[in-house]
TORVO-168982 format. One record per residue (C-alpha): residue number from 1; residue in one letter; z, x, y. Coordinates in steps of 0.5 Angstrom, whole numbers, plus 500, padded with zeros to 3 digits. Layout:
N
   num   residu    up   east   north
   NUM        A     Z      X       Y
...
//
This chain:
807
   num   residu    up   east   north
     1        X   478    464     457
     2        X   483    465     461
     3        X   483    464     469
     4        X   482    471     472
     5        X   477    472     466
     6        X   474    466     468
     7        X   473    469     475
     8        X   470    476     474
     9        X   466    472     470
    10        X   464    469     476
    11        X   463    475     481
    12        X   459    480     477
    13        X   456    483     483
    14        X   456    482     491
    15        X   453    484     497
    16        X   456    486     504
    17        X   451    485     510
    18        X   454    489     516
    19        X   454    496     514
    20        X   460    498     520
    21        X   467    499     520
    22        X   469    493     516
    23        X   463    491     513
    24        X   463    498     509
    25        X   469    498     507
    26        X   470    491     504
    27        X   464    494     500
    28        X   468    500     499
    29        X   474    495     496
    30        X   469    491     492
    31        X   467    498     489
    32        X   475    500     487
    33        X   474    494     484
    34        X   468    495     480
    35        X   463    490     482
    36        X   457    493     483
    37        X   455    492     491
    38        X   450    492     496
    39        X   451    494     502
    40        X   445    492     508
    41        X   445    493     515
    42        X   439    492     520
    43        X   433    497     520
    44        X   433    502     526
    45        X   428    501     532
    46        X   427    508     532
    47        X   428    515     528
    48        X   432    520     531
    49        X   431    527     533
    50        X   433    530     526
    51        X   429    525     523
    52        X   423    526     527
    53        X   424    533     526
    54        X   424    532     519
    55        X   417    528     520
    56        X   420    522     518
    57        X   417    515     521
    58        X   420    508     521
    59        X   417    507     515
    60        X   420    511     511
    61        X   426    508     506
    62        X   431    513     508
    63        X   430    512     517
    64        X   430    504     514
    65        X   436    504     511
    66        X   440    510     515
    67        X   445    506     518
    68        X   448    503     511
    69        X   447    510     508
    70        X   451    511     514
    71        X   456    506     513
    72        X   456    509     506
    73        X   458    516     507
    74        X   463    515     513
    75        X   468    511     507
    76        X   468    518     504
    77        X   470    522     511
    78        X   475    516     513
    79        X   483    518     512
    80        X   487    516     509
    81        X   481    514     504
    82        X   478    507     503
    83        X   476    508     495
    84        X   481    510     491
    85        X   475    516     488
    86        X   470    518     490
    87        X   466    516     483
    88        X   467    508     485
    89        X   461    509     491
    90        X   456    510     486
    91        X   457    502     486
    92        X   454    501     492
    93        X   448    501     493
    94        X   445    501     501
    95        X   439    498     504
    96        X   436    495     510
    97        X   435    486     512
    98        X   427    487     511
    99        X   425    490     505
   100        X   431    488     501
   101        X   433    481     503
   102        X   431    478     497
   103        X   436    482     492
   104        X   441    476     496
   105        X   438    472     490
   106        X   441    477     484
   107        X   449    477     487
   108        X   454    472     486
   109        X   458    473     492
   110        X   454    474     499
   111        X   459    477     505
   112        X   457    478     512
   113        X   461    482     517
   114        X   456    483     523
   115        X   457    484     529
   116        X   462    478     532
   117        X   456    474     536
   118        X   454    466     534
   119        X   447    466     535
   120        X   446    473     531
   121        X   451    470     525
   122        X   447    463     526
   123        X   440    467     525
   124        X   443    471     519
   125        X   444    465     514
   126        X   438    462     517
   127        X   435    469     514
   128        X   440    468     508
   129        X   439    461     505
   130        X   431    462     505
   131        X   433    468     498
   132        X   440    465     497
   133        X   440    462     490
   134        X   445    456     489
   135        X   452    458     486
   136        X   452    464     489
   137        X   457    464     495
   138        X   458    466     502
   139        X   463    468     506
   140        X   464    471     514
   141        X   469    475     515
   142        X   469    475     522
   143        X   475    475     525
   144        X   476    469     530
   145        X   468    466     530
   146        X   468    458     529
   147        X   466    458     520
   148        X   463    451     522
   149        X   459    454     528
   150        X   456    459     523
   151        X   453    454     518
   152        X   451    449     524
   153        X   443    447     521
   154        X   444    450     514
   155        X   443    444     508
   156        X   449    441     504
   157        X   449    445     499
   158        X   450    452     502
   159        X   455    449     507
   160        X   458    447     500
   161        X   458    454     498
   162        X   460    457     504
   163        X   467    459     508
   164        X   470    464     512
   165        X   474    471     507
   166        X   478    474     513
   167        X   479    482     510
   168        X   485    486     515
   169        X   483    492     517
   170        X   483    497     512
   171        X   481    492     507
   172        X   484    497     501
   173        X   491    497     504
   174        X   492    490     508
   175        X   495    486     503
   176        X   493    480     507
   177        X   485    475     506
   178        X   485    469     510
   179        X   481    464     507
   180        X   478    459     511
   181        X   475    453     508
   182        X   469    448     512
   183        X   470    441     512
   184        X   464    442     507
   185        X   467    447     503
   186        X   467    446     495
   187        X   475    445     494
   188        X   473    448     486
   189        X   469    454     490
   190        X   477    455     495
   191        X   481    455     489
   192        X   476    460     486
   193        X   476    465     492
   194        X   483    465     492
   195        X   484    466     484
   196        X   478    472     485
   197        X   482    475     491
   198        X   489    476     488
   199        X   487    477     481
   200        X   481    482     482
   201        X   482    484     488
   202        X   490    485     489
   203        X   490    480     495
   204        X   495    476     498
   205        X   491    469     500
   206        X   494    465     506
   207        X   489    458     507
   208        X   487    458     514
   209        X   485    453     519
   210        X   478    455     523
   211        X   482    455     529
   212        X   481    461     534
   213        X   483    468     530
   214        X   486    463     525
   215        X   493    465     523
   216        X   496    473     524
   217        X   490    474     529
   218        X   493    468     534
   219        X   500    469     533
   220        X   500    477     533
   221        X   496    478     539
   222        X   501    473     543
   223        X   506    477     541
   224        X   503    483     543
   225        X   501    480     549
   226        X   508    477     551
   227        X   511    485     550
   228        X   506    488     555
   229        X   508    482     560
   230        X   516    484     559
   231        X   514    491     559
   232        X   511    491     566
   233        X   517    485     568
   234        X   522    490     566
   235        X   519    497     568
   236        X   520    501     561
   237        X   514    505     558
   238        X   510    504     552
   239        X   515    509     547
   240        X   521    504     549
   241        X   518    499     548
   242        X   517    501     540
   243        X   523    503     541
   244        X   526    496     540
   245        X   520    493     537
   246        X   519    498     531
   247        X   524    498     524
   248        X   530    495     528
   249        X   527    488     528
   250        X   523    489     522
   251        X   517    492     524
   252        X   512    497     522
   253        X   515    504     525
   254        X   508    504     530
   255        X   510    498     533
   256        X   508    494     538
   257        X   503    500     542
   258        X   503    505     537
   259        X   499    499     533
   260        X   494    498     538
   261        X   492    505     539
   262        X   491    505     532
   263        X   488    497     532
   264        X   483    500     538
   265        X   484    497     546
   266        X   477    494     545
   267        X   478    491     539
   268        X   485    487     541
   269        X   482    486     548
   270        X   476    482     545
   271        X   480    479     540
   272        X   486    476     545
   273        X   479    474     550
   274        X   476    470     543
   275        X   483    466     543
   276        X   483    466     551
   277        X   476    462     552
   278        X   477    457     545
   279        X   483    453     546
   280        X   484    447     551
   281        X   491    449     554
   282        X   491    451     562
   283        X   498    454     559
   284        X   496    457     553
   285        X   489    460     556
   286        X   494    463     561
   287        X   498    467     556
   288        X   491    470     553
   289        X   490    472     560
   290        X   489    480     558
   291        X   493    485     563
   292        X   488    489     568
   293        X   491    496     566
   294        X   489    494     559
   295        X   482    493     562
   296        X   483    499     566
   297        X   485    503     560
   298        X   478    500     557
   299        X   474    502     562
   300        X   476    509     561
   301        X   475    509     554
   302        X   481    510     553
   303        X   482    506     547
   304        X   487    509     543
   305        X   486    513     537
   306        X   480    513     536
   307        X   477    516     543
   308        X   483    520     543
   309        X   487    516     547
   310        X   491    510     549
   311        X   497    509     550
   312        X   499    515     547
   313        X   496    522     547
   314        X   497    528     543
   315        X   497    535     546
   316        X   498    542     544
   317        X   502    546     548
   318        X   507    553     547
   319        X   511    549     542
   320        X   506    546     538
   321        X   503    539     538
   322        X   507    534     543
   323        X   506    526     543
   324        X   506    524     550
   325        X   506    517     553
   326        X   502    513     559
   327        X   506    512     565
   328        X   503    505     567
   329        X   505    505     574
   330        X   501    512     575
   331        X   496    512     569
   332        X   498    520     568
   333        X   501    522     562
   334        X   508    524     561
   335        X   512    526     556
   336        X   516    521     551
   337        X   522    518     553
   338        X   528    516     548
   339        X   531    509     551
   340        X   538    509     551
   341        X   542    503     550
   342        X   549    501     546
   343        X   546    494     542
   344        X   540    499     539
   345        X   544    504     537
   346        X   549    498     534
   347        X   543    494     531
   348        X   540    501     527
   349        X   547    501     524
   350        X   547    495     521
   351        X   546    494     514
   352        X   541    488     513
   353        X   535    486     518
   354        X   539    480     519
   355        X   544    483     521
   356        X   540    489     525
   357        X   537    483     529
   358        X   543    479     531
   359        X   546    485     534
   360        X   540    487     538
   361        X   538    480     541
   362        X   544    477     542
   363        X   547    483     545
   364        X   548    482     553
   365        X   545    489     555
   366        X   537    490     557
   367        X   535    492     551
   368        X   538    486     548
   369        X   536    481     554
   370        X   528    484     553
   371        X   529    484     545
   372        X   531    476     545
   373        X   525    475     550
   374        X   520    477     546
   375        X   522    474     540
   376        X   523    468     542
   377        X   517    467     545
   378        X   513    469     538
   379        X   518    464     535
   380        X   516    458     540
   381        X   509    459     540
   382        X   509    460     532
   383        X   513    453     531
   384        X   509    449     536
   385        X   502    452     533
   386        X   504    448     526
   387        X   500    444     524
   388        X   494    446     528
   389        X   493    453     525
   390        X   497    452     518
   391        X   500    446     515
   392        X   505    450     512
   393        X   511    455     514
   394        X   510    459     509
   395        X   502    461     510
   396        X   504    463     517
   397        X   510    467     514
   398        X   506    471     509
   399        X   501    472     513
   400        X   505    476     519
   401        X   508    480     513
   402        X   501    480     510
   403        X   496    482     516
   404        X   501    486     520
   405        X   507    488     515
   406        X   513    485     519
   407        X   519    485     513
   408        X   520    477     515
   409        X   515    472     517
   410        X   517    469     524
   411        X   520    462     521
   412        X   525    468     515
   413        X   526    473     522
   414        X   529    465     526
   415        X   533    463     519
   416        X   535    471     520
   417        X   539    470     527
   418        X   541    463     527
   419        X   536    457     528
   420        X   542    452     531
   421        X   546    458     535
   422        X   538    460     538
   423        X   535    453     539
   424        X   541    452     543
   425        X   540    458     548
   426        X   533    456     548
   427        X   535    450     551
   428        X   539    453     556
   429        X   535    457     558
   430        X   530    451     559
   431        X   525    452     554
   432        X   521    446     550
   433        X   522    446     543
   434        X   517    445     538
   435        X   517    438     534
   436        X   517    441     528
   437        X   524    444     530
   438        X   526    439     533
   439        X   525    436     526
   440        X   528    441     522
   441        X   535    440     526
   442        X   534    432     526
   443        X   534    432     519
   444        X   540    436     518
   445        X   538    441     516
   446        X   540    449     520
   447        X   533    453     516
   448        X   527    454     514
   449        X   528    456     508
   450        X   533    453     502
   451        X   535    458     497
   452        X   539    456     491
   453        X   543    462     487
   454        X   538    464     481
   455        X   533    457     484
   456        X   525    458     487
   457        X   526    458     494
   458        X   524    452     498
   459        X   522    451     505
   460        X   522    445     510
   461        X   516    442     511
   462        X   513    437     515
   463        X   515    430     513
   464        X   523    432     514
   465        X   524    436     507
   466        X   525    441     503
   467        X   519    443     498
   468        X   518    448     493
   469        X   514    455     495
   470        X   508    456     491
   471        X   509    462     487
   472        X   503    465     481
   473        X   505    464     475
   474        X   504    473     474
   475        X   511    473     480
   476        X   516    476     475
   477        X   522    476     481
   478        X   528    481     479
   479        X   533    479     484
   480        X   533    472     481
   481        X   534    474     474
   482        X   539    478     477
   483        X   541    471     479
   484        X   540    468     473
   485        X   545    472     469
   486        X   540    476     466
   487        X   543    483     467
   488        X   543    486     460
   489        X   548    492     463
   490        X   549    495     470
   491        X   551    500     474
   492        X   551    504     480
   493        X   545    507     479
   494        X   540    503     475
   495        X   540    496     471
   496        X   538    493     464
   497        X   535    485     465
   498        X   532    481     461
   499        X   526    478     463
   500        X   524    474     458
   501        X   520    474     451
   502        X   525    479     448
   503        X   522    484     453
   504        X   528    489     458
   505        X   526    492     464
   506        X   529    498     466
   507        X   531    498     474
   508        X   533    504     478
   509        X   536    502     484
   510        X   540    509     487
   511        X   538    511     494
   512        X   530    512     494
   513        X   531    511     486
   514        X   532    519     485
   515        X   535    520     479
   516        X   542    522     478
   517        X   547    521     472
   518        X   547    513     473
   519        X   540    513     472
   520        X   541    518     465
   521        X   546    515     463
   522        X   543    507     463
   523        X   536    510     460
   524        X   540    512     454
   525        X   544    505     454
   526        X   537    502     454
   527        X   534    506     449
   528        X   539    503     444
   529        X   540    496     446
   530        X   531    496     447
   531        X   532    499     439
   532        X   536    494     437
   533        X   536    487     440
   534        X   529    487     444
   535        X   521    488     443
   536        X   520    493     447
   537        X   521    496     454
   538        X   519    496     461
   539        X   522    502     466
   540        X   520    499     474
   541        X   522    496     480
   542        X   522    493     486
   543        X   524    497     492
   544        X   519    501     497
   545        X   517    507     492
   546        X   518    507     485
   547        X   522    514     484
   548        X   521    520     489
   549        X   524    524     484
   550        X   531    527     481
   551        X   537    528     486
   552        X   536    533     491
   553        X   541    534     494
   554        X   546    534     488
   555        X   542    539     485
   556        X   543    544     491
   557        X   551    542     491
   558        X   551    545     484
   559        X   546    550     486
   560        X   551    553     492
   561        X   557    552     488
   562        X   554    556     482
   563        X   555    551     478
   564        X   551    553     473
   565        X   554    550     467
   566        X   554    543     470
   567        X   547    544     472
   568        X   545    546     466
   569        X   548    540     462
   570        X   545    535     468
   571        X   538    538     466
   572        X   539    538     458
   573        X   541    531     458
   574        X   534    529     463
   575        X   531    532     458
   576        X   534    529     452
   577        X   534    522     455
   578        X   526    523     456
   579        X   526    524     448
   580        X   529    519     447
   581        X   523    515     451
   582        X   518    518     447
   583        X   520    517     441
   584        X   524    511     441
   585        X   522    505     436
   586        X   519    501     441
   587        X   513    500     446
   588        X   515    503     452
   589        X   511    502     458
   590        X   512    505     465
   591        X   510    502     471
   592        X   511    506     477
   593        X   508    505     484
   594        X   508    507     492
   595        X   512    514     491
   596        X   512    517     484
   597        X   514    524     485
   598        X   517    529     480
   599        X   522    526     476
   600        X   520    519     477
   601        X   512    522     474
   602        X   518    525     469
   603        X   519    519     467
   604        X   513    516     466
   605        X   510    521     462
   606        X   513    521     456
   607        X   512    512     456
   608        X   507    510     450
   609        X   503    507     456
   610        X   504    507     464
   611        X   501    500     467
   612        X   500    503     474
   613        X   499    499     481
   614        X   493    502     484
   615        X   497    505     489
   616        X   501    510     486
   617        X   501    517     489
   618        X   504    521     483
   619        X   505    528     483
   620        X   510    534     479
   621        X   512    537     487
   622        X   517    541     485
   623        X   514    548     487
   624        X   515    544     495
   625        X   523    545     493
   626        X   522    552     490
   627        X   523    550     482
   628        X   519    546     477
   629        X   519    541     473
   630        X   526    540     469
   631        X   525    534     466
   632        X   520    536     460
   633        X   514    535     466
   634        X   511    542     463
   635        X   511    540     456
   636        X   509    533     456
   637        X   503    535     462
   638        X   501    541     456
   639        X   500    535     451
   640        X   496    531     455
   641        X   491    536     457
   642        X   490    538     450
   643        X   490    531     447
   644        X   484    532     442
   645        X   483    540     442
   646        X   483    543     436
   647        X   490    548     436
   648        X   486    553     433
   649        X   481    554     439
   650        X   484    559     443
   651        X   478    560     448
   652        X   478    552     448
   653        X   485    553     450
   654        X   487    557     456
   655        X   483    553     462
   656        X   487    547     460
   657        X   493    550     460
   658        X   489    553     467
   659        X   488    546     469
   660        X   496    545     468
   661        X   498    551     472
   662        X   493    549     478
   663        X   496    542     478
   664        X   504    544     477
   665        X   503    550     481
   666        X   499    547     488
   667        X   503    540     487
   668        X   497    536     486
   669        X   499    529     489
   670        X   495    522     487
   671        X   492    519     493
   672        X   491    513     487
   673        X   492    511     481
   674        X   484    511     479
   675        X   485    520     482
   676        X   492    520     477
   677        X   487    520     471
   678        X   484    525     474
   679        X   490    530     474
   680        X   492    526     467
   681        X   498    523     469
   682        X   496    518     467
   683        X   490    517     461
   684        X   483    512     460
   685        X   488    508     455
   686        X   493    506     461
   687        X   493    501     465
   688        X   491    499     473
   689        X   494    493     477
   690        X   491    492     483
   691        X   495    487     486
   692        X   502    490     486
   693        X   506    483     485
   694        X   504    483     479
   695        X   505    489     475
   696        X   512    488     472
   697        X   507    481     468
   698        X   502    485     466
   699        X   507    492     464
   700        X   511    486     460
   701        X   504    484     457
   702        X   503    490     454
   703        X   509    492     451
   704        X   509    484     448
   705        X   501    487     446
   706        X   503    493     443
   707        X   508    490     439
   708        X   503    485     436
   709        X   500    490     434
   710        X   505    493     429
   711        X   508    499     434
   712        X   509    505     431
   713        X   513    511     435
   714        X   510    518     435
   715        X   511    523     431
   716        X   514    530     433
   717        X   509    536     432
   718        X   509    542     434
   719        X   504    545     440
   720        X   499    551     441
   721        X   500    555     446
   722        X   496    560     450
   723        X   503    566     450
   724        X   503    573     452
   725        X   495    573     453
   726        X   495    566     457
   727        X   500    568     462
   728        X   498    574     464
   729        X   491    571     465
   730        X   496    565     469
   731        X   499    571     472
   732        X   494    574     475
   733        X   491    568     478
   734        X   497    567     483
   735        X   497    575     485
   736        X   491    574     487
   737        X   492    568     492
   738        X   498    572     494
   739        X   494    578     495
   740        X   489    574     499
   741        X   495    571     503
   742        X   495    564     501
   743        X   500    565     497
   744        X   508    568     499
   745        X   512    573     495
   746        X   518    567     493
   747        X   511    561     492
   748        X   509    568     487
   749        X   515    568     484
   750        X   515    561     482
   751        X   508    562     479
   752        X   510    567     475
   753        X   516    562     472
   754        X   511    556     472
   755        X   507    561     468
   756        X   511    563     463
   757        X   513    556     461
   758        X   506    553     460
   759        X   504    559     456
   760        X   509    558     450
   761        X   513    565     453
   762        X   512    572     450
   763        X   509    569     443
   764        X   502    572     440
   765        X   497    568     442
   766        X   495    561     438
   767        X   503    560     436
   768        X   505    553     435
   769        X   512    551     439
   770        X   516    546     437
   771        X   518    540     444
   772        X   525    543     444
   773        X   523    551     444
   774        X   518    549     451
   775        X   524    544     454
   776        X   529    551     453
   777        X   524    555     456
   778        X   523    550     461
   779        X   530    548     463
   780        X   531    557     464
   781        X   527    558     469
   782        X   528    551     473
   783        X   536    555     473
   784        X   534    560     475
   785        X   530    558     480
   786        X   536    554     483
   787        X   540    560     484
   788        X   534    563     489
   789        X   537    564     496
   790        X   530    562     498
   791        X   529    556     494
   792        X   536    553     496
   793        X   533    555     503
   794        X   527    550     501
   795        X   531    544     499
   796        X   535    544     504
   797        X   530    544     508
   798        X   526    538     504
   799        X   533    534     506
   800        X   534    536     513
   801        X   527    536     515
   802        X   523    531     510
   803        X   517    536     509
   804        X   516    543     506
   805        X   518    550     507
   806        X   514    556     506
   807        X   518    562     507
//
């Protein structure tokens, strides 16, 4: 039995105490996972008005358990959605601290998130020990809490099963779990922890310190803090601000205040007052020390998103909705500002973060003065915390990219501008450097980091040396192949690597990864290289998104310059190039996630197995550009909803070729690869990884299963189809939404095309198709439609304006 095995084994049910924002939500995410788990929270001191209008007592199990049935129901309201579907809630089962304390003694993992006071959490594992069953763990999720205090008065033995499990918020979607040992803490207990988080529940774990908000929490809030103060000092606005501490230094597109609206003023106030009144330093308590208009704005309930508004507020006016921006000096809210000034605009044409950062920070202008300010002093702080909160660099690092997705970690973003050239203007400037710093350079070096071509990195740690980062043994790291000479072929679009096992990978690296002539003509390369020299095939990548569909902008060139021959030969060798996926002698598998659209489902379908990460939103959305799918999309989605049907049922026939319609025609959109199935893009037989650093192993992995297993590649067959008969039906379907006004007369038109195509065209109904009769009917009608003005219209639109026309 291998580790990760051995981990599931271990945690087969859990439960979470606290059925609030976080608390249902961690159960929510265990749910995604597939572990059974109870959800508790307190009974309730009295029933409300619809309950007692109901006659419904404290005494009644409903009135007893409704703030966990509460806590259940929310996760599906809440957007973007906690669960990957709806079906994973009936894992969770919701009950109350009285009547079902007991149940503790059934799980193997018990995780409390109630509301951040001692002496409450003190009590709770007082309770909890009593029905607790040794060898089940426990674990606090609070987020700056001492975990020692928690236990204080427990036995040996629940200490030793006891640490803290830091979950960020949304626990589905932030990467980072900060796991917090006790110096009683089982070592075999940690190591299990960690192995359960990354394996089953798709974490990036980082080994905190049980120190005040631990590590992203600490150095994140001093950041932001730090901001505010310069902000006041140089009199700017909140959407300036978030101007220079967004994308441009590697940051999330919501910055510094757009993320505390979303983060809640309550919650970063309480968090900033957590570290303010734990630590010793007069000077540290002072950078804690929480600005009086952040109390203000607190006391007003003006909260951020959640109350509606922060230090933003969106309103409707003529023009629609506006965003406007607090003006902290009158507390009125006015209309954005766009800061004017020549470093930004230079630092957002630089090609790499790097490049971007030194532009700004060393640039002697406001903006650049202002930028350098606050990066230096996180930089500062971050260095002179080592060893306290982390003994290491990379921990802290991973967590800032983790637990706030910064591009790079503080100690990459210091290696990124210079350590030498910055730590010599710190020293101008007066500042104290950190000794870890003052080591590095002692030491001769000049980074953090040391990276040799085609070598693991190493980091500099404590100790005056270089050592090497830890990495999973499922990290398949595609820049160090390509490092290591391991490219098969290449070319401006797309490569062919080696990684190991006799297994290529297909790689698109074209802008976004759309499709074009580079990624055709490399897919037929692979095809015959994978046939003869290797056994099997994986088409992924490690950009941002996986494919967001074919070239648009090609497509419209042609399209304009009616170049129909050469649009047609485009699309005639897509298709081509997508046969020759299917059938080819060898196991292909696709792993696609983030942003898998049009083309890039295109390419997926016709894989002997999709190996998807959790988060995958695939979706065949042509229609939002005024065409269908041209790449075999509509003849591969009819063979999936027919898998298993007798061809000559005709009645069985027709409402799946309705269901193909519905999900081309409206352009469905996975918001998980568990709904994926739900559209049958992808099948019970494919694969889902939840942690998506390790998708390209366990894709490789199932092209190596396959291949033990004797692969044999499909064989052609021919396809019934629902004809004259069924597209009529299909047809009148879209009238109707045209007459009731849902639909216009160029979306009609689209239908009607998208109609003809999925029913097998004008044929008696129960004829069998052969693949190339529905890929010509498919490649017509996708032409066709390229040469509609309207449809122009929508692809230009599409890529001037990033979202879709309806006209």
């Amino acid at each position: 039995m291998g580790e990760e095995e051995s981990v599931l084994a271990n945690i087969k049910r859990a439960a979470v105490i606290g059925a609030g924002v976080m608390g249902a939500a961690i159960a929510g995410h265990l749910a995604n996972v597939g572990i059974p788990t109870l959800l508790l929270d307190i009974v309730p001191r009295e029933e409300t008005e619809e309950e007692k209008r109901k006659g419904l007592t404290l005494q009644d199990p409903q009135v007893r358990n409704r703030l966990a049935e509460a806590g259940k129901a929310r996760l599906l309201k809440e957007k973007p959605s906690p669960v990957y579907h709806k079906e994973v809630l009936e894992l969770i089962t919701p009950g109350n601290l009285e009547d079902d304390l007991d149940k503790l003694s059934e799980v193997d993992w018990i995780i409390e998130a109630v509301v951040e006071n001692l002496a409450i959490k003190q009590q709770l594992f007082e309770n909890i020990e009593k029905v607790w069953k040794r060898g089940t763990i426990v674990s606090s999720n609070t987020s700056g809490i001492s975990i020692h205090a928690m236990v204080e008065g427990r036995s040996e033995a629940f200490r030793r099963h006891f640490l803290g499990t830091h979950f960020f918020n949304p626990p589905r979607y932030m990467k980072l779990l900060e796991i917090i040992p006790t110096k009683d803490t089982d070592p075999a207990i940690v190591d299990q922890m960690k192995a359960f988080a990354e394996n089953v529940l798709g974490k990036g774990v980082v080994m905190a310190k049980d120190t005040p908000n631990f590590i992203a929490n600490r150095i994140g809030v001093y950041g932001t803090l730090v901001t505010l103060q310069a902000m006041f000092e140089q009199n700017l606005g909140p959407d300036e601000v978030d101007a220079l501490t967004g994308p441009v230094m590697g940051r999330p597109k919501s910055a510094t205040f757009r993320t505390l609206d979303l983060v809640g003023l309550d919650t970063f106030v309480h968090v900033a007052e957590n570290v303010r009144s734990n630590v010793d330093d007069p000077e540290e308590k002072a950078a804690f020390e929480v600005p009086d208009v952040l109390k203000e704005m607190v006391s007003r309930n003006w909260l951020g998103e959640k109350s509606g508004q922060g230090f933003f507020k969106k309103v409707k006016t003529d023009k629609g909705k506006e965003i406007l921006a607090l003006d902290l000096a009158t507390m009125e809210y006015r209309p954005r500002k766009k800061l004017k000034a020549a470093s930004l605009e230079t630092a957002k044409r630089a090609k790499t973060l790097p490049e971007k950062l030194r532009t700004l920070v060393y640039a002697d202008d406001p903006a650049g003065k202002f930028a350098w300010h606050i990066l230096k002093k996180v930089l500062l702080y971050t260095a002179a915390r080592i060893p306290e909160i982390a003994d290491d660099i990379v921990s802290v690092d991973k967590a800032m990219k983790w637990g706030f997705n910064w591009e790079l970690g503080p100690f990459e973003t210091w290696d990124a501008i210079g350590v030498e050239r910055s730590v010599a203007r710190m020293r101008e400037e007066g500042e104290k450097i950190p000794p870890l710093v003052e080591e590095l350079l002692a030491s001769g070096y000049t980074s953090f980091y040391s990276r040799e071509k085609g070598e693991p990195p190493r980091v500099f740690a404590i100790g005056g040396k270089y050592v090497g980062v830890e990495e999973h043994p499922k990290t398949i790291d595609l820049a160090r192949l390509k490092e290591q000479n391991k490219v098969i072929r290449s070319n401006k679009g797309a490569s062919l690597i080696d990684i190991g096992d006799d297994v290529a990978l297909l790689e698109f690296h074209s802008p976004k990864n759309a499709i074009g002539a580079d990624i055709i003509a490399m897919i037929n390369a692979a095809v015959k290289e994978v046939s003869a020299n290797y056994r099997g095939l994986v088409i992924g990548n490690q950009g941002t998104h996986f494919c967001v569909g074919a070239n648009l902008m090609l497509i419209l060139m042609e399209a304009q310059d009616h170049n129909w021959p050469e649009l047609d030969l485009m699309v005639r060798q897509f298709q081509k190039a997508m046969g020759s996926l299917r059938y080819l002698d060898k196991p292909v598998v696709a792993a696609p996630f983030g942003m898998t659209l049009g083309g890039g489902v295109e390419v997926c379908l016709p894989c002997d197995r999709i190996q998807a990460a959790a988060e995958t939103y695939m979706g065949l959305v042509e229609v939002g550009v005024g065409l269908i799918p041209g790449g075999g999309g509509n003849k591969e989605m009819l063979l999936r909803w027919m898998e298993g049907v007798d061809p000559k049922d005709r009645v069985a026939l027709q409402p799946l070729v309705n269901h193909v319609f519905e999900v081309i025609g409206t352009a469905k959109v996975s918001t998980s690869a568990r709904e994926a199935r739900d559209y049958r893009f992808l099948r019970p037989e494919d694969g889902i990884t939840i942690n998506t650093d390790h998708l390209l192993y366990d894709a490789k992995q199932t092209v190596l299963a396959m291949d033990r297993a004797g692969y044999r590649p499909p064989q052609p067959k021919k396809i019934p189809v629902v004809g004259e008969t069924g597209y009529n039906v299909l047809r009148l379907g879209a009238y109707t939404m045209l007459q009731s006004g849902y639909i216009t007369e160029h979306d009609y038109k689209i239908a009607s095309k998208l109609a003809y195509v999925l029913a097998g065209g004008n044929v008696p109904e129960g004829t069998l198709v052969t693949e190339e009769y529905l890929l010509d009917l498919e490649r017509e009608a996708f032409l066709s439609l390229c040469g509609e003005p309207k449809s122009q219209q929508r692809m230009q639109y599409m890529l001037t304006k990033n979202k879709p026309l309806r006209n």
